[in-house]
C-alpha positions as CSV (number, residue, x, y, z in Angstrom):
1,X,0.0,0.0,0.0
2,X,2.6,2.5,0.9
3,X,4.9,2.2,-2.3
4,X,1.4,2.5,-4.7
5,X,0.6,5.6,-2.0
6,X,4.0,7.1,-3.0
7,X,3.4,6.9,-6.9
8,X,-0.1,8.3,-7.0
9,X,0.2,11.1,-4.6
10,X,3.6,12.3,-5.5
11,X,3.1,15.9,-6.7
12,X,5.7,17.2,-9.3
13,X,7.7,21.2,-8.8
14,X,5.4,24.4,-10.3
15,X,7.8,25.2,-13.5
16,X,8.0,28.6,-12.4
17,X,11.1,30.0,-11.1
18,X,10.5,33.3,-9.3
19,X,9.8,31.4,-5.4
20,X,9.8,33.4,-3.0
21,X,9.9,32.5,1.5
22,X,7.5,33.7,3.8
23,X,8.4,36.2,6.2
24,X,9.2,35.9,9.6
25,X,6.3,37.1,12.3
26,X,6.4,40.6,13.5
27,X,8.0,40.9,17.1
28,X,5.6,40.3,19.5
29,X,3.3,38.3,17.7
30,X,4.3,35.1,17.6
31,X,2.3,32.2,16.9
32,X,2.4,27.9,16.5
33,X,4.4,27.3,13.4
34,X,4.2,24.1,13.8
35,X,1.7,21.2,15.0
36,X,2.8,17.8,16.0
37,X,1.1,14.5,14.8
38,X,2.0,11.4,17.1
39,X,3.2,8.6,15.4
40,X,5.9,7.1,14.0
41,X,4.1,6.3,10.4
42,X,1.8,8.8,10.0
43,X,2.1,10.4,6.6
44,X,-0.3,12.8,6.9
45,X,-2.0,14.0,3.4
46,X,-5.8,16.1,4.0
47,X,-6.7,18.7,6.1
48,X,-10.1,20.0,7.3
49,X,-10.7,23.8,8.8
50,X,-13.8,25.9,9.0
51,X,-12.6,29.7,8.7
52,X,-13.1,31.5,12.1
53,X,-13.3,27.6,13.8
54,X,-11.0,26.9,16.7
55,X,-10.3,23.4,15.2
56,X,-8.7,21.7,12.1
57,X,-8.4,17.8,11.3
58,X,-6.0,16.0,9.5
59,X,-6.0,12.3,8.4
60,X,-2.7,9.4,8.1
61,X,-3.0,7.6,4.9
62,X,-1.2,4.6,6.2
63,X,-4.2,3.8,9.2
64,X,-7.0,6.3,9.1
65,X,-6.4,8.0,12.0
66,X,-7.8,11.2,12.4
67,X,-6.1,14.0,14.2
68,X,-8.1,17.0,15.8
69,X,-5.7,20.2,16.4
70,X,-6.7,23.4,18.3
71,X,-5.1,26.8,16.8
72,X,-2.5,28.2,19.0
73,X,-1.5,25.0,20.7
74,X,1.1,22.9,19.3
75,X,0.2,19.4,20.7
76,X,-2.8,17.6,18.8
77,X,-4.8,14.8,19.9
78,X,-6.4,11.4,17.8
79,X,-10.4,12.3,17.4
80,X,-10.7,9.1,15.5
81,X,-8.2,6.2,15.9
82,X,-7.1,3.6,13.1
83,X,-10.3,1.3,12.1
84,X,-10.2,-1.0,9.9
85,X,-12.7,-0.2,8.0
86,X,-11.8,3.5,7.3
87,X,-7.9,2.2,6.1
88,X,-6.2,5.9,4.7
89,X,-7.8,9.6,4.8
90,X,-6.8,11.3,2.0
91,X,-8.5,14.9,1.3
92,X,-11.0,16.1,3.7
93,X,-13.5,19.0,4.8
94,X,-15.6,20.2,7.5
95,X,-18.9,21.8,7.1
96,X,-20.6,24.5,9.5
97,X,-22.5,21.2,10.8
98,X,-19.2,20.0,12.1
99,X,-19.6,17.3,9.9
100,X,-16.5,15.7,8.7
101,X,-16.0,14.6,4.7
102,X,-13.2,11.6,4.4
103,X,-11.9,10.7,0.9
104,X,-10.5,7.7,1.5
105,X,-7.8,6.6,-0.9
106,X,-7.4,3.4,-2.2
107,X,-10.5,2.0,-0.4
108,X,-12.8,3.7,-2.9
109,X,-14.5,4.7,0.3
110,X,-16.1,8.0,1.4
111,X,-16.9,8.5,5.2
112,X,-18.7,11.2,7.0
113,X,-18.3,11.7,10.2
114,X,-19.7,13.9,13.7
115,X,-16.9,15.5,14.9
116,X,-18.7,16.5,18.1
117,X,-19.8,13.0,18.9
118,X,-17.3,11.0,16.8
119,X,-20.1,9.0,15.7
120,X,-20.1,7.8,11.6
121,X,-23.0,9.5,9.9
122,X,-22.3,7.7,6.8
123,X,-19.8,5.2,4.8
124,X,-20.4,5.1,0.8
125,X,-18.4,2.9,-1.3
126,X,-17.4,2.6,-4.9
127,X,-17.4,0.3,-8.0
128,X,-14.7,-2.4,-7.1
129,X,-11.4,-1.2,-9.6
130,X,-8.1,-1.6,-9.2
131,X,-7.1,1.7,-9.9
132,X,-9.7,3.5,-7.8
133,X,-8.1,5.9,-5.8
134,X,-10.8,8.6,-3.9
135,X,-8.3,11.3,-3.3
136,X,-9.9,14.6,-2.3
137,X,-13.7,16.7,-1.6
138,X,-14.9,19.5,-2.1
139,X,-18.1,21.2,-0.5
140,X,-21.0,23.5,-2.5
141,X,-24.4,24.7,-0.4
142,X,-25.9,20.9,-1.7
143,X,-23.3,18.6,-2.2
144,X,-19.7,17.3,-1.6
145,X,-17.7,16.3,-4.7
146,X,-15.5,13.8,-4.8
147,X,-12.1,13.5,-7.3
148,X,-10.9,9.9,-8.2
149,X,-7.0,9.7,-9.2
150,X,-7.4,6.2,-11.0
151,X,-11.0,6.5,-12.9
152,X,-12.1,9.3,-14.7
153,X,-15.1,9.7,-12.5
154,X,-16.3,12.7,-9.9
155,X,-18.3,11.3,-7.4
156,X,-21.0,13.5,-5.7
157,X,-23.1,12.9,-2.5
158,X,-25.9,15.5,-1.6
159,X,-26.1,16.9,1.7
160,X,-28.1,19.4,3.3
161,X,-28.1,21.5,6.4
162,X,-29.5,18.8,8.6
163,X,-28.0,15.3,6.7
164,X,-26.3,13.5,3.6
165,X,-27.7,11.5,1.1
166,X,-27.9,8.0,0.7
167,X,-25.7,7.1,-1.9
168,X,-22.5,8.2,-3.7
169,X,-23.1,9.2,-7.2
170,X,-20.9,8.8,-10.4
171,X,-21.9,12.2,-11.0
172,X,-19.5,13.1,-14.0
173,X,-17.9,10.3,-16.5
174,X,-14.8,12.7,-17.9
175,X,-14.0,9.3,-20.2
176,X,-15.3,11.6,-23.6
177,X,-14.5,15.4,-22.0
178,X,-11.1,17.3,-22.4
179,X,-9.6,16.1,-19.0
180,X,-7.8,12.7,-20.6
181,X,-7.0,10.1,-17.8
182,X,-2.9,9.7,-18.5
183,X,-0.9,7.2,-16.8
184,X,0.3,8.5,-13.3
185,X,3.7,10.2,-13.3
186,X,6.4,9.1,-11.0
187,X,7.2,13.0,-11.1
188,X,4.1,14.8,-11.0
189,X,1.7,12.4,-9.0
190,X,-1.5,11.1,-10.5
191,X,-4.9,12.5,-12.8
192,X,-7.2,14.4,-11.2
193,X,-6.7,15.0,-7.1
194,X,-7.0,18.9,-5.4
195,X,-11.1,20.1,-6.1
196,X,-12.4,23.8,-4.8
197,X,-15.5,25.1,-5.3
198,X,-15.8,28.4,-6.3
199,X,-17.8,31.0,-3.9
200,X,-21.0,31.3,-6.1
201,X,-20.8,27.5,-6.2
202,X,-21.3,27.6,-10.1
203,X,-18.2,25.7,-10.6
204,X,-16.1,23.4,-9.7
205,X,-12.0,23.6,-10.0
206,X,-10.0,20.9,-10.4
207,X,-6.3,20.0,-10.7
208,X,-4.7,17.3,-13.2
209,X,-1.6,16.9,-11.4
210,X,0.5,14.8,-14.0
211,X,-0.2,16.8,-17.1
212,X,0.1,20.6,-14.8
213,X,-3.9,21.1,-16.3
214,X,-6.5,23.6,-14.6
215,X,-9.9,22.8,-15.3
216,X,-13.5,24.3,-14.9
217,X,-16.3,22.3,-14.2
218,X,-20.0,24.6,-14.3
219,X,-22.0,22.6,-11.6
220,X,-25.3,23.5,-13.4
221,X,-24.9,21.3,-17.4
222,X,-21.3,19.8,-16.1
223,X,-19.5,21.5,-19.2
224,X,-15.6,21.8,-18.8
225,X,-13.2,24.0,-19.8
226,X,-9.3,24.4,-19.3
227,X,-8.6,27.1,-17.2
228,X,-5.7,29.3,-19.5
229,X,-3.0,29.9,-17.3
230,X,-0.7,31.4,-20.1
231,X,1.4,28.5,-21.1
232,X,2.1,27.8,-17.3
233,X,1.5,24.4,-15.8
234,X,0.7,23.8,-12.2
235,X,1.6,20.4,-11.2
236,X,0.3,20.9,-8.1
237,X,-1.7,18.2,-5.3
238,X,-4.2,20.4,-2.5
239,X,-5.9,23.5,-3.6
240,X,-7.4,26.4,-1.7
241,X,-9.5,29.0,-3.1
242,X,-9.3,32.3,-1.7
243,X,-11.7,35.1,-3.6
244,X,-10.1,34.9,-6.9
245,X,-6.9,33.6,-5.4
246,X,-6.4,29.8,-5.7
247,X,-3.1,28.5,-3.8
248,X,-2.0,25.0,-5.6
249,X,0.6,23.1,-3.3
250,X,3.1,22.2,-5.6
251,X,6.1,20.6,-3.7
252,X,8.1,22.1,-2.3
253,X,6.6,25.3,-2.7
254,X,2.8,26.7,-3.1
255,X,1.9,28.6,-6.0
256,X,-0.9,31.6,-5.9
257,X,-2.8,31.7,-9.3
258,X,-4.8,35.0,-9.9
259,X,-7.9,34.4,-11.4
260,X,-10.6,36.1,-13.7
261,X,-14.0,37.1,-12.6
262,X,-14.7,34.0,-14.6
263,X,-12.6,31.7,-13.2
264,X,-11.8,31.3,-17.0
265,X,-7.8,32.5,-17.4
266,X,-5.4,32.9,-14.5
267,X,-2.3,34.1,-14.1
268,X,0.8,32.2,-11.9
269,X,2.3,34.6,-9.1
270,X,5.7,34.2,-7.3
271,X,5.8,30.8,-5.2
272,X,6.3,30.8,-2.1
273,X,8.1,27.9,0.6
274,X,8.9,27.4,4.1
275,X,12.1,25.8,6.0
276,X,9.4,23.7,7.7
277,X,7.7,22.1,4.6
278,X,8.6,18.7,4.0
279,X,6.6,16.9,1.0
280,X,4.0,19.6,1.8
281,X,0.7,18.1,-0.2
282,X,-2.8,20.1,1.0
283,X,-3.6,23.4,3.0
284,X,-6.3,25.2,4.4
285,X,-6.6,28.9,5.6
286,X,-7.1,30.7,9.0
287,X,-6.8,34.5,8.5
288,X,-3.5,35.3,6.8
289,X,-1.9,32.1,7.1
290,X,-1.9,28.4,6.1
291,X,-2.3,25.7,7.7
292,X,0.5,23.0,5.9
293,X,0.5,19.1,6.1
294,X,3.7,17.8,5.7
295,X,3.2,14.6,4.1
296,X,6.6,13.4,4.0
297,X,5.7,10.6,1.0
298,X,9.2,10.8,-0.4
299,X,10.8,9.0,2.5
300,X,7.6,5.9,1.7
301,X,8.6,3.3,1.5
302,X,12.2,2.6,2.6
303,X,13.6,6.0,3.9
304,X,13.1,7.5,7.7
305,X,10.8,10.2,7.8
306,X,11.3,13.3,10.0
307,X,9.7,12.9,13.2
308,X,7.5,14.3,14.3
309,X,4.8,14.7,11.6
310,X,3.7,18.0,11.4
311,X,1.6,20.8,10.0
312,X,3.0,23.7,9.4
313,X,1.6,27.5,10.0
314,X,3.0,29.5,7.3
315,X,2.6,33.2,6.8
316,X,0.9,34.4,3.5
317,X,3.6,36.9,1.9
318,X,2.1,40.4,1.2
């Protein structure tokens, strides 16, 4: 499991060379940079936060544990332990419900779960494949969308403000669209893997991370577009979508893209990096810093990873 982890979630370099690192904090107004996961096998990959929360979760790939950390304090604790029937989180979010949204990986599972009472709401499975490989979810107002590394598939399951639905649905077949399924990229990591939705929740953004691709996806007749970066490629894993600002973690460094009104055309900025990040993969945001999983895949199988696992806080430059 861990060496087929390491060649479909490995995450190739932006081809930009203008990178940038992030500034030290003002004096006086020093924060956690970093957040320790317990374990000696961790390899952490998704991350879950609710703007203005208190709280952010992040998932090992290798058991399915599920960590819960608190903002400002360094130490995290395990809200969900390793089960056997939840075997890797991949990408993850949390909903103003405080319910939790697992990919999980090579299962071709997807879990939801209370993270007040830690009870499951729901498991969904997926057509038995070989090459299924759930790897990260996105939330709009009535659904969470679901990208699939192996198959060309998006998977959707409705939700509302009291529940989710009953089934997982193979809500978009991309076998006959413009995002072509290539074979995944020792380099540059697998197909599709980082989804956003935008604020309007009239599209969906999606990264092909062995081919560099951007696409748009309109929720409403599921049409899809490239998104025209200017000849730049963005190799990246985890996105985040800020306004029209969409970071792409593309290791070692993250990479803000600019985009149109439209979410059409977008242009690359300077990337950015940290001394911390190691094998960074996803991010989330609180205020004017990110929250960094350090997914340490290139030390999988054979090599010792840096302990502790961490997240790191990193400061947005200005």
């Amino acid at each position: 499991m861990k060496n087929l982890l390491t060649a479909v979630l490995l995450v190739g370099s932006l081809a930009a060379c203008n990178t940038t690192t992030t500034p030290e904090p003002e004096p006086g107004t020093e924060v956690v940079t970093s957040y320790i996961l317990d374990g000696n096998a961790v390899y952490p990959e998704g991350i879950a936060h609710l703007p203005g929360s208190p709280n952010f979760y992040v998932g090992s790939t290798t058991d399915g544990t599920i960590f819960k950390g608190t903002l400002g304090q360094a130490a995290t604790e395990v809200l969900l332990p390793a089960d056997a029937a939840r075997p890797s989180a991949v990408g993850m979010k949390v909903d103003e419900a405080g319910r939790l949204y697992i990919a999980g990986g090579m299962s071709g599972q997807m879990f939801v779960y209370n993270t007040a009472t830690k009870a499951l709401i729901k498991s969904f499975d997926t057509p038995a494949a070989p090459d299924r490989f759930i790897n990260d979810v996105a939330l709009s107002t009535d659904a969470a969308y679901f990208t699939d590394s192996g198959r060309p598939t998006l998977f959707r399951v409705s939700r509302t403000a009291t529940g989710v639905g009953d089934t997982a649905e193979a809500w978009l077949d991309l076998t006959t669209t413009i995002i072509q399924y290539q074979p995944t990229d020792p380099a540059f990591g697998p197909n599709l893997n980082g989804i956003v939705v935008t604020p309007d929740n009239k599209y969906l953004i999606v990264v092909q991370s062995n081919t560099g691709k951007l696409f748009r996806i309109t929720i409403a007749d599921k049409s899809i577009s490239e998104i025209n970066l200017g000849g730049s490629q963005v190799h990246g894993d985890g996105l985040l979508l800020n306004g029209q600002t969409l970071y792409a973690v593309a290791k070692p460094n993250i990479a803000p893209i600019v985009l149109s009104a439209d979410f059409s055309s977008g242009t690359v900025g300077a990337t950015f990096t940290d001394a911390s990040l190691r094998f960074p993969t996803t991010i989330a945001q609180e205020g004017d810093r990110l929250l960094v999983v350090n997914a340490q895949f290139d030390k999988q199988p054979t090599k010792t990873p840096v302990l502790p696992f961490s997240v790191s806080s990193v400061a947005i430059p200005k």
